[in-house]
C-alpha positions in Angstrom: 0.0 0.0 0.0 1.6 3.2 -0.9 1.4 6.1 1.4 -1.2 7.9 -0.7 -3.4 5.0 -0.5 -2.8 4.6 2.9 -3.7 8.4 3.5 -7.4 8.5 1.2 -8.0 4.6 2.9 -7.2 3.5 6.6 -6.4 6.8 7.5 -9.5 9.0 7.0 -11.9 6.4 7.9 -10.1 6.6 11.0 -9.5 10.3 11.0 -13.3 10.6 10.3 -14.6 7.7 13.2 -12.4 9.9 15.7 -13.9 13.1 14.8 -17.4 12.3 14.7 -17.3 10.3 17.8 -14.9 13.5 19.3 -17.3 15.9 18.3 -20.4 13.7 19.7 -18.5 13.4 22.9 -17.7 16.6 23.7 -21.1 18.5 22.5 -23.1 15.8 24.5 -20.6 16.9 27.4 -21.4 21.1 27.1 -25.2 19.7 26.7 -25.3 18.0 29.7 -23.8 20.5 32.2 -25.6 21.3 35.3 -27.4 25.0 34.5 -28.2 27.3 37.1 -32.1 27.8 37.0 -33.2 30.9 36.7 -35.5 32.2 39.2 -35.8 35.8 37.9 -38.5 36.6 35.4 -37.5 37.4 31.8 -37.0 41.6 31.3 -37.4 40.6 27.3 -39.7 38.4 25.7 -38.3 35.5 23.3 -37.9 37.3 20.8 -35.9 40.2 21.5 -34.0 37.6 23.6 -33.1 35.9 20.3 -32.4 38.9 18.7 -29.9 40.1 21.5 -28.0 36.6 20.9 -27.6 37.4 17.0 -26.2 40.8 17.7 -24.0 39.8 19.7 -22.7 37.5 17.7 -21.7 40.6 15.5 -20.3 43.1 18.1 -17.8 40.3 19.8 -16.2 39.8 16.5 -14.6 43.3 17.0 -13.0 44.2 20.3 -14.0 47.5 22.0 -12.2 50.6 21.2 -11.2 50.8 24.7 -8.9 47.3 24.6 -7.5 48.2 21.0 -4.3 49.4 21.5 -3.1 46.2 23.6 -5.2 43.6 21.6 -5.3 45.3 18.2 -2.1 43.8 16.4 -3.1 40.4 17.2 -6.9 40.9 16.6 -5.5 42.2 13.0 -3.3 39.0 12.5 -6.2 37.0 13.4 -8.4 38.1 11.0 -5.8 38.2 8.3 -5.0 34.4 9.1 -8.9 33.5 9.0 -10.0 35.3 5.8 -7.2 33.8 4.1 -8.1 30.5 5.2 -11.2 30.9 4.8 -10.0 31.8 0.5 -8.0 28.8 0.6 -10.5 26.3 1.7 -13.4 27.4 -0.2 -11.9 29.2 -3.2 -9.2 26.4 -4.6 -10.8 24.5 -7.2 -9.2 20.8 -5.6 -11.3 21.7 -2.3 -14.1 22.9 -3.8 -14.1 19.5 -5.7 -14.2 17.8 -2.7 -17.0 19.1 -1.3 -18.9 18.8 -4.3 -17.9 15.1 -4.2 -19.1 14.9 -0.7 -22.0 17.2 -0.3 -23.0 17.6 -4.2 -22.3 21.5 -4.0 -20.0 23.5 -6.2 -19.2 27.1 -7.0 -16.3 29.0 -9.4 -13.0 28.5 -8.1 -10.7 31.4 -7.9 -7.4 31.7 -9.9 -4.7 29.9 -8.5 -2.4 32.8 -8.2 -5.1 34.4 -5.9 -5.5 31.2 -4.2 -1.5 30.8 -3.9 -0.8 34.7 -2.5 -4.0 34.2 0.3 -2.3 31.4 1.4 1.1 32.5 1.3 -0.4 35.5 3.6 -2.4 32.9 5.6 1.0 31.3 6.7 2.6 34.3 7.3 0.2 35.9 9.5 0.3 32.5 11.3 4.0 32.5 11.7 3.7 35.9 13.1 0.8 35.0 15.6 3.1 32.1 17.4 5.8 34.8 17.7 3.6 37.2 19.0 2.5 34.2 21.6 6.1 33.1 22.4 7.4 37.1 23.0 4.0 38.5 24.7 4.7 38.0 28.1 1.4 37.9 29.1 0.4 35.5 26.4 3.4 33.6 26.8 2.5 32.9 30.6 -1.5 31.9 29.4 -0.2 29.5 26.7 -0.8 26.1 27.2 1.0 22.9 25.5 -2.8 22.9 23.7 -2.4 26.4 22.2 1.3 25.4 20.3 -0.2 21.3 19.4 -3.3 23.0 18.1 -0.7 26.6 16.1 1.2 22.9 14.9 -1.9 21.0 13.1 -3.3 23.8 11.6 0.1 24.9 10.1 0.8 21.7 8.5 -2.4 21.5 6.1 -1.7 25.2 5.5 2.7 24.6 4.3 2.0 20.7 2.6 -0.7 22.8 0.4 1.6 25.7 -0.5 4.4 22.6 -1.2 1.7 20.8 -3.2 0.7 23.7 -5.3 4.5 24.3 -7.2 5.4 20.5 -6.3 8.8 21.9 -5.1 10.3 19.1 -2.5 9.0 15.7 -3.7 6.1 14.7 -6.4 2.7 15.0 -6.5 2.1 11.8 -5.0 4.0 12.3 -2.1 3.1 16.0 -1.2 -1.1 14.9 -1.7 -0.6 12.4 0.6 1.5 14.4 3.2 -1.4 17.1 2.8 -4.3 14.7 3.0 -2.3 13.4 6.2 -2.0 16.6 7.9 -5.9 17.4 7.3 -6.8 14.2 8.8 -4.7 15.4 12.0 -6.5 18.0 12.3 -9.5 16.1 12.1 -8.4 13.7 14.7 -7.0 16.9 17.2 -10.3 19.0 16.8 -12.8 17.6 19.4 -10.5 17.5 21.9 -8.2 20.5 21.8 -8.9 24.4 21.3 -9.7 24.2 17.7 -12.9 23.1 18.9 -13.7 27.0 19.1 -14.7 26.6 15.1 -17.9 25.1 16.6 -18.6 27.1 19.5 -17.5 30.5 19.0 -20.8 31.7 17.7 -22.7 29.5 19.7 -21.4 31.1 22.8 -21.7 34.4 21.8 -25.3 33.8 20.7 -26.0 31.9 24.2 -23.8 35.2 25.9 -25.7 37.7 24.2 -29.5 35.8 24.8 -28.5 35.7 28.3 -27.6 39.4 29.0 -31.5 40.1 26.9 -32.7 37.9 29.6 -31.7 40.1 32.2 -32.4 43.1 30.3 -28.5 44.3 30.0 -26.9 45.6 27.3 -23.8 43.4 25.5 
């Protein structure tokens, strides 16, 4: 069995049994916390309770004015790293083809130069957010073995792609497998590490916002 084989075969069925079983796992774990009841009557019907949760969703993606100058340099690199992620997975034709393959959905890919430069950026900005980490003293005393195993798996996917797109160290073969690989840790890490956020972030801030309309504060 060649290595390619091995990675589209064994390896994401596994990769794929781990994560679904992951994800089950830990959402049946946040959904089956003990919750405080809440005694208080609602200051806001449903409605506007709902509403508060969407907002919020919005005005959490942007830190207050206040907090800029220590948190805006690595609010900036964040974004930067996310939007051109976010080009890279759904604007390359080769992952736009699997998705089709596996959900039936397609849309026009972008050129490939575009695609190459975002993720070129993407890996720069995500250089310079684990330097950032590493030099911030605060951030460097907060960091957790999690936060540099979870900076590792998603850097992987990002350099094997840029390597697979101008085939510059080994062949095609080689590289698509090495890339497939990476994704599929990834897949396995995500459940259980901090790169679960992908699946809670607006969920929280939803749940954050709904609760402050509850109590009739503002977010």
């Amino acid at each position: 069995m060649t290595l390619l084989a091995f990675a589209r075969g064994p390896a994401m069925q596994v990769a794929t049994l781990v994560l679904i079983v992951g994800m089950f796992w830990r959402l049946s774990g946040i959904l089956l916390l003990r919750r405080r009841v809440a005694h208080a009557a609602a200051r806001n019907p449903f409605a506007v309770r709902l509403l508060g949760g969407a907002v919020t969703i919005v005005t959490r993606t942007i830190p207050r004015r206040t907090f800029w100058p220590r948190v805006g340099a690595g609010v900036a690199l964040s974004y930067v790293f996310h939007i051109g992620l976010f080009i890279v997975l759904f604007g390359g034709a080769p992952h736009i083809l699997v998705i089709y393959e596996l959900f039936g959905v397609s849309w026009p890919d972008l050129p490939k130069g575009v695609v190459v430069v975002a993720s070129g950026i993407t890996l720069a900005a995500l250089i310079l957010l684990l330097v950032r980490r590493v030099t911030h003293p605060v951030l460097k005393m907060l960091s957790t073995p999690d936060d540099y195993i979870s900076w590792v798996i998603v850097f992987l996917p990002v350099a094997t792609g840029i390597l697979l797109s101008g085939e510059t160290i080994a062949g095609y073969g080689t590289l698509l497998a090495l890339h497939i690989l990476s994704i599929e840790a990834l897949m396995i890490w995500l459940p259980f590490g901090k790169l679960m956020h992908v699946t809670l972030v607006f969920a929280g801030r939803f749940m954050l916002g709904h609760n402050f309309s509850r109590k009739g504060a503002a977010t």
